[in-house]
N, CA, C and O of each residue as an XYZ file, in Angstrom:
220
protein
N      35.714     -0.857      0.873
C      36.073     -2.147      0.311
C      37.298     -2.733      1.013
O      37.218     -3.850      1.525
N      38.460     -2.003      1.057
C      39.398     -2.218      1.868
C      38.989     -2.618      3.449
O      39.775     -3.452      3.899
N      38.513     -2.434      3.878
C      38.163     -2.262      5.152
C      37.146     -3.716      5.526
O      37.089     -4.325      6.594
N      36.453     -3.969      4.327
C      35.886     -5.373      4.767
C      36.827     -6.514      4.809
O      36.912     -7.511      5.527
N      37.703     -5.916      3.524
C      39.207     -7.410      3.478
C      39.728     -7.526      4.210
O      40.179     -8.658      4.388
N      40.129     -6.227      5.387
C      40.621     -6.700      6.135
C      40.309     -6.944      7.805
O      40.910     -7.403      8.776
N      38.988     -6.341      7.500
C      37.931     -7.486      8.696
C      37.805     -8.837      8.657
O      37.945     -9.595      9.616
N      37.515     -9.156      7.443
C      37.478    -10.719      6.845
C      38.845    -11.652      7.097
O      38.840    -12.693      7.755
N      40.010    -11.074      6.444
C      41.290    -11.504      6.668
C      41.429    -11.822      8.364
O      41.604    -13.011      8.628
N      41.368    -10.857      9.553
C      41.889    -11.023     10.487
C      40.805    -11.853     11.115
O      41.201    -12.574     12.031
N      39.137    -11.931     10.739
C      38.601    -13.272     11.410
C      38.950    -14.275     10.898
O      38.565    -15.245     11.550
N      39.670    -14.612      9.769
C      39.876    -15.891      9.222
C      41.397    -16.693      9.905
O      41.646    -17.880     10.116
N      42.344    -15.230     10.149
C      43.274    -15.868     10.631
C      43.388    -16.010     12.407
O      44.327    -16.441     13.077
N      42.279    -15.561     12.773
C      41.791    -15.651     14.307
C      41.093    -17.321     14.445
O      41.223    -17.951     15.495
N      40.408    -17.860     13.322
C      40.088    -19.201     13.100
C      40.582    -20.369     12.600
O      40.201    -21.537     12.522
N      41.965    -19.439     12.142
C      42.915    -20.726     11.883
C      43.935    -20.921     12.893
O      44.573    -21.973     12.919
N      44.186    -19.772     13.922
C      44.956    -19.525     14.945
C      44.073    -20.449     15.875
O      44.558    -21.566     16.055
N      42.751    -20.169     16.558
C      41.978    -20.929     17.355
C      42.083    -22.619     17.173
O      42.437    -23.363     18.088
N      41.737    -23.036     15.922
C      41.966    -24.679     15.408
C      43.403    -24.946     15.487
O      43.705    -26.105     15.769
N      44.467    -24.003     15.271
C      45.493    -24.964     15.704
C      46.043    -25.021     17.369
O      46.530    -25.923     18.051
N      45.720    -23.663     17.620
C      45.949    -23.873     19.026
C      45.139    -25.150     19.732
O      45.823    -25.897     20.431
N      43.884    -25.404     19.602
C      43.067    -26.065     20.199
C      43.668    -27.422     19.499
O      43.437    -28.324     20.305
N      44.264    -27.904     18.477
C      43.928    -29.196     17.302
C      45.210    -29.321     17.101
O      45.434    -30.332     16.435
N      46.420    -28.576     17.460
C      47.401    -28.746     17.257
C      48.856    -28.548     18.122
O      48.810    -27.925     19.183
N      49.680    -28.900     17.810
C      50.850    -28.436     18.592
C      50.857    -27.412     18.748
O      50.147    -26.559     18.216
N      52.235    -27.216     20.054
C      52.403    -25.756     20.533
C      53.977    -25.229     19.507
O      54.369    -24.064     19.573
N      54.447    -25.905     18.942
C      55.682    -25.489     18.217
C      54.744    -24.781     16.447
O      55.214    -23.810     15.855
N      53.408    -25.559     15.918
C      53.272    -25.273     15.301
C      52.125    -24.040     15.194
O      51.799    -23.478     14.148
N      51.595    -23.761     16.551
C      50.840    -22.770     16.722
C      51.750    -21.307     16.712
O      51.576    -20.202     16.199
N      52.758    -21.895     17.522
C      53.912    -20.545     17.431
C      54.212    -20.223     15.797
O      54.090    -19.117     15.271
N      54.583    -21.320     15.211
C      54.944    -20.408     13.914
C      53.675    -19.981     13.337
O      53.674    -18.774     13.097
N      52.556    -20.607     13.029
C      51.519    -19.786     12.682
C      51.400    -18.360     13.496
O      51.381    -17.379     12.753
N      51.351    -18.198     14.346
C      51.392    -16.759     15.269
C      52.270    -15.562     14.079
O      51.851    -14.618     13.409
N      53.717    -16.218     14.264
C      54.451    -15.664     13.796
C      54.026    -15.599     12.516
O      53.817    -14.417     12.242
N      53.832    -16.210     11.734
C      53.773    -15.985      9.881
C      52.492    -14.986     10.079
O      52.652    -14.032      9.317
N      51.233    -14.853     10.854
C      49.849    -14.278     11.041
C      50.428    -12.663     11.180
O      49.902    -11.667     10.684
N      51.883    -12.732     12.149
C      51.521    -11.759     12.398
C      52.697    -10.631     11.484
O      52.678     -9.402     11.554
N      53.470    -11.310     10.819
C      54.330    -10.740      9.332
C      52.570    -10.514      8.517
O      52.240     -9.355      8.264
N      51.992    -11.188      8.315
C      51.276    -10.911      7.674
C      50.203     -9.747      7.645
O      49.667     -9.244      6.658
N      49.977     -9.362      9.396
C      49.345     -8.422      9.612
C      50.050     -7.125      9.086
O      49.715     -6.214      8.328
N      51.366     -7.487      9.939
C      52.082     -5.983      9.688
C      52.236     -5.824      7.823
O      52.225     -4.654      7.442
N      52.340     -6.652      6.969
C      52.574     -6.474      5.896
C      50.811     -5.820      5.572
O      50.764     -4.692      5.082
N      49.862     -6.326      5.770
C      48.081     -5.832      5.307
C      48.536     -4.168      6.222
O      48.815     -3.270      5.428
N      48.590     -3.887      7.282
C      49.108     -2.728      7.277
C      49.742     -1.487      6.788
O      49.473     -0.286      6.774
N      50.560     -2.157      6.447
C      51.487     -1.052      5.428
C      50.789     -1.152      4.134
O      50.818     -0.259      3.287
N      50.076     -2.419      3.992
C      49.346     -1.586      2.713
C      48.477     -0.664      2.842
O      48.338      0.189      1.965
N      47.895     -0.675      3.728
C      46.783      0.602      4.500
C      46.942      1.828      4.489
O      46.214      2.711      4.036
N      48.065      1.886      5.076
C      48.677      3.359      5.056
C      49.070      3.539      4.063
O      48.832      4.689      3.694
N      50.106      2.394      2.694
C      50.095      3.126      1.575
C      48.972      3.344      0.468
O      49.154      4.106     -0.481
N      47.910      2.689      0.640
C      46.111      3.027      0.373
C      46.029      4.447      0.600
O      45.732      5.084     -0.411
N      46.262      5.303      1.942
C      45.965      6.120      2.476
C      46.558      7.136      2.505
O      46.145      8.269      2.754
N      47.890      6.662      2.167
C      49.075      8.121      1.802
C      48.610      8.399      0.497
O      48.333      9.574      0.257
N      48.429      7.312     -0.652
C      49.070      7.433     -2.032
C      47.920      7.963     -3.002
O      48.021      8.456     -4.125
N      46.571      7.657     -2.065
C      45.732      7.723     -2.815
C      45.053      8.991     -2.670
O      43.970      9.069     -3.249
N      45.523     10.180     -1.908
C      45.103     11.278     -2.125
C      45.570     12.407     -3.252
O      44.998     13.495     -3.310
């Protein structure tokens, strides 16, 4: 279950990354980058604490 959310999550933010790069500025593609990728590392650490906590 975990594992589809966050297949799903990272094509969605690969398609909002693509439309602004392509549809938008380059100052506002950078901060999307940046907020995408706090966000990855944060879906991460929930992973591992999924994976530590739940044994």
């Amino acid at each position: 279950m975990l594992n589809r959310y966050i297949i799903s999550v990272i094509l969605v933010w690969v398609l909002i990354l693509a439309i602004v790069r392509f549809w938008g500025s380059s100052t506002r593609f950078k901060t999307m980058s940046i907020f995408c990728a706090g966000f990855l590392i944060g879906m991460l650490a929930m992973w591992i604490a999924v994976h530590v906590y739940n044994k």
